[in-house]
NURO-182135 format. One record per atom (N, C-alpha, C): atom name; residue in three letters; x negated, y negated, z; residue number from 1. Coordinates in pm, whole numbers, plus 50000, padded with zeros to 5 digits. Each point is the difference from the previous one (the first is absolute). Example, Ala and Ser with C-alpha at 12.3 -4.5 7.8 and 13.67 -1.06 7.14 Angstrom:
% NURO-182135
ATOM:atome:residu:x:y:z:num
ATOM:N:ALA:48681:50569:50780:1
ATOM:CA:ALA:50089:49881:50000:1
ATOM:C:ALA:49910:49880:50000:1
ATOM:N:SER:50035:49895:49928:2
ATOM:CA:SER:49918:49881:50006:2
ATOM:C:SER:50077:49891:50073:2
% end
This chain:
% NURO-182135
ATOM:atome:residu:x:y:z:num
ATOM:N:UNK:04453:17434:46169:1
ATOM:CA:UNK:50103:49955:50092:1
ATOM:C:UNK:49935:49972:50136:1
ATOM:N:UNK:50046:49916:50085:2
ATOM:CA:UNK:49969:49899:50104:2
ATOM:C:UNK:50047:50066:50118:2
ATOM:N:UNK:49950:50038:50065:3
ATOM:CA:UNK:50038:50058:50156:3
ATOM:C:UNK:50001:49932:50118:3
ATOM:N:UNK:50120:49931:50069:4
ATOM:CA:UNK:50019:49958:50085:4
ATOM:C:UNK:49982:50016:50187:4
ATOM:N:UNK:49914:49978:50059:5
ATOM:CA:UNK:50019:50069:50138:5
ATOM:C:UNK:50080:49930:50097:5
ATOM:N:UNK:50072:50045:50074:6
ATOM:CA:UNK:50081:49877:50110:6
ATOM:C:UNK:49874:50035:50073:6
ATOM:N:UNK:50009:49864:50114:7
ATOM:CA:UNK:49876:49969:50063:7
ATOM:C:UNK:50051:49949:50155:7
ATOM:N:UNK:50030:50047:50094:8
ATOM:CA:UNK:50115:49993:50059:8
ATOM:C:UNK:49942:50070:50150:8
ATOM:N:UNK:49946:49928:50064:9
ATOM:CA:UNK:49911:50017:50106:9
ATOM:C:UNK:50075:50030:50109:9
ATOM:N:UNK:50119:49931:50053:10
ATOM:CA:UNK:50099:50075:50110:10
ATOM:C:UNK:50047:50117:49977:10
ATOM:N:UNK:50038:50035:49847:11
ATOM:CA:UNK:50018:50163:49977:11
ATOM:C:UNK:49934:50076:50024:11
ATOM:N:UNK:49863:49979:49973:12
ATOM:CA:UNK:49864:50111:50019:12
ATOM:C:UNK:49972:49949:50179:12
ATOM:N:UNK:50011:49981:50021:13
ATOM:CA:UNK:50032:49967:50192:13
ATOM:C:UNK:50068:50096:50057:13
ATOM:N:UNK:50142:49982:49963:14
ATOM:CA:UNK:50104:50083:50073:14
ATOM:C:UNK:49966:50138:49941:14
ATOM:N:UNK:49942:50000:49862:15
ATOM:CA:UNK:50003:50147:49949:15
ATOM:C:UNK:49907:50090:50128:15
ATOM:N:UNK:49862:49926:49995:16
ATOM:CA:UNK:49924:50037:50044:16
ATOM:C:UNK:50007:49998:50179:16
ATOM:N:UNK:50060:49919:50019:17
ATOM:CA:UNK:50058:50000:50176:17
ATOM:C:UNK:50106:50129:50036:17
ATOM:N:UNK:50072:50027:49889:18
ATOM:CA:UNK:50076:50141:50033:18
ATOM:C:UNK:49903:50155:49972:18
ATOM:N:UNK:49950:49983:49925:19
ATOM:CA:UNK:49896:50112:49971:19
ATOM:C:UNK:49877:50009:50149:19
ATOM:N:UNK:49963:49870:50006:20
ATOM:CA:UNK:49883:50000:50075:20
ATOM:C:UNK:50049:50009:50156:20
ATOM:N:UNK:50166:50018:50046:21
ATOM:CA:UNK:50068:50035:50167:21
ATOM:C:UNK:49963:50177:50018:21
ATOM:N:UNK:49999:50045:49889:22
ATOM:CA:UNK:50025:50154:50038:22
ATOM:C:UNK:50113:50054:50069:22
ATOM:N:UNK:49988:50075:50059:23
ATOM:CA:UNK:50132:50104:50027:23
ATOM:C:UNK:50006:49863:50138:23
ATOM:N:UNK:50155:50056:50047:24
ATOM:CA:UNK:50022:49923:50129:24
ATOM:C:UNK:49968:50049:50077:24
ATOM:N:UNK:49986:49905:50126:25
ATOM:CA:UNK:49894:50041:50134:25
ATOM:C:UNK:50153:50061:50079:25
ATOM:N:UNK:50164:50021:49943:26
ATOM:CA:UNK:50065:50038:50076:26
ATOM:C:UNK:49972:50135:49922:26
ATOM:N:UNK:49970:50072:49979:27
ATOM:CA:UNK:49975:50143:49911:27
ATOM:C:UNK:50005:50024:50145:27
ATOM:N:UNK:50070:50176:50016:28
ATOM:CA:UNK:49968:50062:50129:28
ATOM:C:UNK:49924:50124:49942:28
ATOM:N:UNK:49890:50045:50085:29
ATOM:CA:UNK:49911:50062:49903:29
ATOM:C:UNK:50076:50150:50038:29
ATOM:N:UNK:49976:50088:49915:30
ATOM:CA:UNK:49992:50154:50021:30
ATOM:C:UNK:49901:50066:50090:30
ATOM:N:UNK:50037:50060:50118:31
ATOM:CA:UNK:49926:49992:50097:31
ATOM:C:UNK:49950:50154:50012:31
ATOM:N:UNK:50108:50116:49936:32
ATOM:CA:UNK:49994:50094:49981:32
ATOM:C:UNK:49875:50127:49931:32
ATOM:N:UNK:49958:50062:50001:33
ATOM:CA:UNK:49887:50037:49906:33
ATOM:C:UNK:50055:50143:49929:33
ATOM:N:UNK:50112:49994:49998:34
ATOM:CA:UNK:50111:50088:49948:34
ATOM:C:UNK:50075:49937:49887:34
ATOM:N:UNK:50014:50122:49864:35
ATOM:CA:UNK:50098:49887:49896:35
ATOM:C:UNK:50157:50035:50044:35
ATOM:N:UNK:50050:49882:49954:36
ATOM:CA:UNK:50159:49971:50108:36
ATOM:C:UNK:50089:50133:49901:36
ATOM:N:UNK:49935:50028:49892:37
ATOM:CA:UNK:50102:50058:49935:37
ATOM:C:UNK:50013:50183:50042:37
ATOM:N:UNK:49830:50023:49950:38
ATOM:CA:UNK:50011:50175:50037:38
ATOM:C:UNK:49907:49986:50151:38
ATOM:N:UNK:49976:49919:50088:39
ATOM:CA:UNK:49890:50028:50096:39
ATOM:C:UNK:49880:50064:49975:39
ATOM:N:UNK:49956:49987:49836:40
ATOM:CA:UNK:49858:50085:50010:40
ATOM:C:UNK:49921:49886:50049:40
ATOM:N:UNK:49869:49974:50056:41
ATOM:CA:UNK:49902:49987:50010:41
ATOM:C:UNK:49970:49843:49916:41
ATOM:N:UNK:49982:49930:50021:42
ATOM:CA:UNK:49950:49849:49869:42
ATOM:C:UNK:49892:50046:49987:42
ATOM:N:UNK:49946:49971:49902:43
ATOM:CA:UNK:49890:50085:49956:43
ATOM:C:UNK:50001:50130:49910:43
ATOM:N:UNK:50068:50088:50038:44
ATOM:CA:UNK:49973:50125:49962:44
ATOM:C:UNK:50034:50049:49864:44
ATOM:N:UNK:50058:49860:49942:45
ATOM:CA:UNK:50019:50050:49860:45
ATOM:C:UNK:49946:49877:49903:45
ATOM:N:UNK:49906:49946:50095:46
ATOM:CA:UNK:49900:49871:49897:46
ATOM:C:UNK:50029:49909:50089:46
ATOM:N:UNK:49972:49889:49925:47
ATOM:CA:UNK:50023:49816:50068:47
ATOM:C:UNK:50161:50031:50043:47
ATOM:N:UNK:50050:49957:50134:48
ATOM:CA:UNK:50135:49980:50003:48
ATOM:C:UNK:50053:49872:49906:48
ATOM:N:UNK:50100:49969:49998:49
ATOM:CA:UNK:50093:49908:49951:49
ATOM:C:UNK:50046:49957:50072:49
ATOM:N:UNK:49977:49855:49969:50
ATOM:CA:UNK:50040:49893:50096:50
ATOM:C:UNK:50106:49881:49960:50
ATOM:N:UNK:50073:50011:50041:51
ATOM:CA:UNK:50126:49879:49956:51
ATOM:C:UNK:50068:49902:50095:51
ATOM:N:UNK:50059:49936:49995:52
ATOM:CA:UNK:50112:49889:50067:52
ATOM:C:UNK:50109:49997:49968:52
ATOM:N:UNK:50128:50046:50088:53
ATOM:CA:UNK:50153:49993:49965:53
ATOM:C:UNK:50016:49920:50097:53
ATOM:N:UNK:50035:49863:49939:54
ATOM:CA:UNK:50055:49929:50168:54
ATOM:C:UNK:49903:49935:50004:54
ATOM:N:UNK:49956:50012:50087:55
ATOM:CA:UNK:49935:49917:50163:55
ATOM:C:UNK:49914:50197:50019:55
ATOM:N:UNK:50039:50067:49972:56
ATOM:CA:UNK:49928:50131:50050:56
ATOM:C:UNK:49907:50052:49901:56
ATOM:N:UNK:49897:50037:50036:57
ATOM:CA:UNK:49858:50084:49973:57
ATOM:C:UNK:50042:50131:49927:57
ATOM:N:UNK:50000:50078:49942:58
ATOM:CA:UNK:49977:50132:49990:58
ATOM:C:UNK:49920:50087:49921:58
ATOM:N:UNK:49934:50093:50067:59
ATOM:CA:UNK:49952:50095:49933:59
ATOM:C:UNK:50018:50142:49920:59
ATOM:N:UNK:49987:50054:49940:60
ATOM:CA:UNK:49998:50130:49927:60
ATOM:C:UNK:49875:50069:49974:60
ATOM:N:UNK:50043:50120:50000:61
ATOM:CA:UNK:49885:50129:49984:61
ATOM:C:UNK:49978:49941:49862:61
ATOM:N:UNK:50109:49988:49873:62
ATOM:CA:UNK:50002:50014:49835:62
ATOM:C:UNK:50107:49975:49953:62
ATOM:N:UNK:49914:49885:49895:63
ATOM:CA:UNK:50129:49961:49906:63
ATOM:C:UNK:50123:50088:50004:63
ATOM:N:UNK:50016:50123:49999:64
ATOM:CA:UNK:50151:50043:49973:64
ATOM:C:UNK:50109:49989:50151:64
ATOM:N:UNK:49904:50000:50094:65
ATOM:CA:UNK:50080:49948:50158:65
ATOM:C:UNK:50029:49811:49964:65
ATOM:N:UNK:49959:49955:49937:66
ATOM:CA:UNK:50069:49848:49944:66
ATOM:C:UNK:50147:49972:49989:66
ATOM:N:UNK:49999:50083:49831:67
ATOM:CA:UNK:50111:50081:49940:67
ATOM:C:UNK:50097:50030:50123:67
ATOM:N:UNK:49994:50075:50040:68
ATOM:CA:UNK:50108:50096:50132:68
ATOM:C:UNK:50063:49906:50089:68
ATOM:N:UNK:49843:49917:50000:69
ATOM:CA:UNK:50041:49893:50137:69
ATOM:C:UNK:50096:49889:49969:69
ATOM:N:UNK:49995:49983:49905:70
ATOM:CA:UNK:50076:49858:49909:70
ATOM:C:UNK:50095:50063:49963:70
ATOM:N:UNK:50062:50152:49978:71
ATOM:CA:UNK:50106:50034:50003:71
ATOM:C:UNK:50073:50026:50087:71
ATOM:N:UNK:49965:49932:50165:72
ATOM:CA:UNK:50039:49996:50098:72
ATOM:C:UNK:49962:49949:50103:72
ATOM:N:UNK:49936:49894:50013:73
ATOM:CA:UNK:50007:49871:50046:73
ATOM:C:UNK:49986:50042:50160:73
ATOM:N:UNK:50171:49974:50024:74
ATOM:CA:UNK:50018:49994:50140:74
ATOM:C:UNK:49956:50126:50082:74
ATOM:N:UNK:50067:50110:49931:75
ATOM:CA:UNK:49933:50123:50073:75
ATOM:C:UNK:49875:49990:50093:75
ATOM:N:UNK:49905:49988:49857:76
ATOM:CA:UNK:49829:49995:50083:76
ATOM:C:UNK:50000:49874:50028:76
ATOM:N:UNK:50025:49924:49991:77
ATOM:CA:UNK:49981:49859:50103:77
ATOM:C:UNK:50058:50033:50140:77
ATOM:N:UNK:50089:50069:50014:78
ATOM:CA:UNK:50067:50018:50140:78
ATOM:C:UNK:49873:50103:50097:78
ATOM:N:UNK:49962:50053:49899:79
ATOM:CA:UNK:49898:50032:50085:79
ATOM:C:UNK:49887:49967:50059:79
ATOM:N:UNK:49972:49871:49983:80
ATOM:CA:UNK:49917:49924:50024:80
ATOM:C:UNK:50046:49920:50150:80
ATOM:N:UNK:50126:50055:50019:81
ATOM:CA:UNK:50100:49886:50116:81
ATOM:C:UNK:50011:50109:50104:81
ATOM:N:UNK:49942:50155:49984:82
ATOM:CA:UNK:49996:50049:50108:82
ATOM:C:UNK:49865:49993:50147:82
% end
């Protein structure tokens, strides 16, 4: 059996033009060296964790401050507005 490829050069363009922008230059970074969830230390429990909700940066001590954080959103985001 005969295998067909589409060949389709503006697709592999745009594919590769969205992959190749990276994060947006409006990202506001995490400026903090504290995780937003328990205030331990970044670092102190391995590589922090790094994500984007929004337009906002954030960090974590560990995967399970993720979890917590995404089960509450606004809370620890408000703290970022003090």
């Amino acid at each position: 059996m005969k295998t067909t490829r589409s060949k389709s050069p503006l697709l592999a363009l745009v594919l590769f033009a969205a992959c190749a922008s990276g994060p947006s230059a409006d990202v506001i970074p995490y400026t903090s060296d504290l995780c937003i969830v328990t205030d331990n230390k970044l670092g102190s429990m391995g590589d922090p964790v790094v994500k984007v909700y929004g337009n906002q940066e954030v960090k974590f001590c560990c995967r399970p401050c993720v979890k917590e954080f995404e089960e509450d959103q606004e809370r620890f985001l408000a703290k970022l507005k003090k």
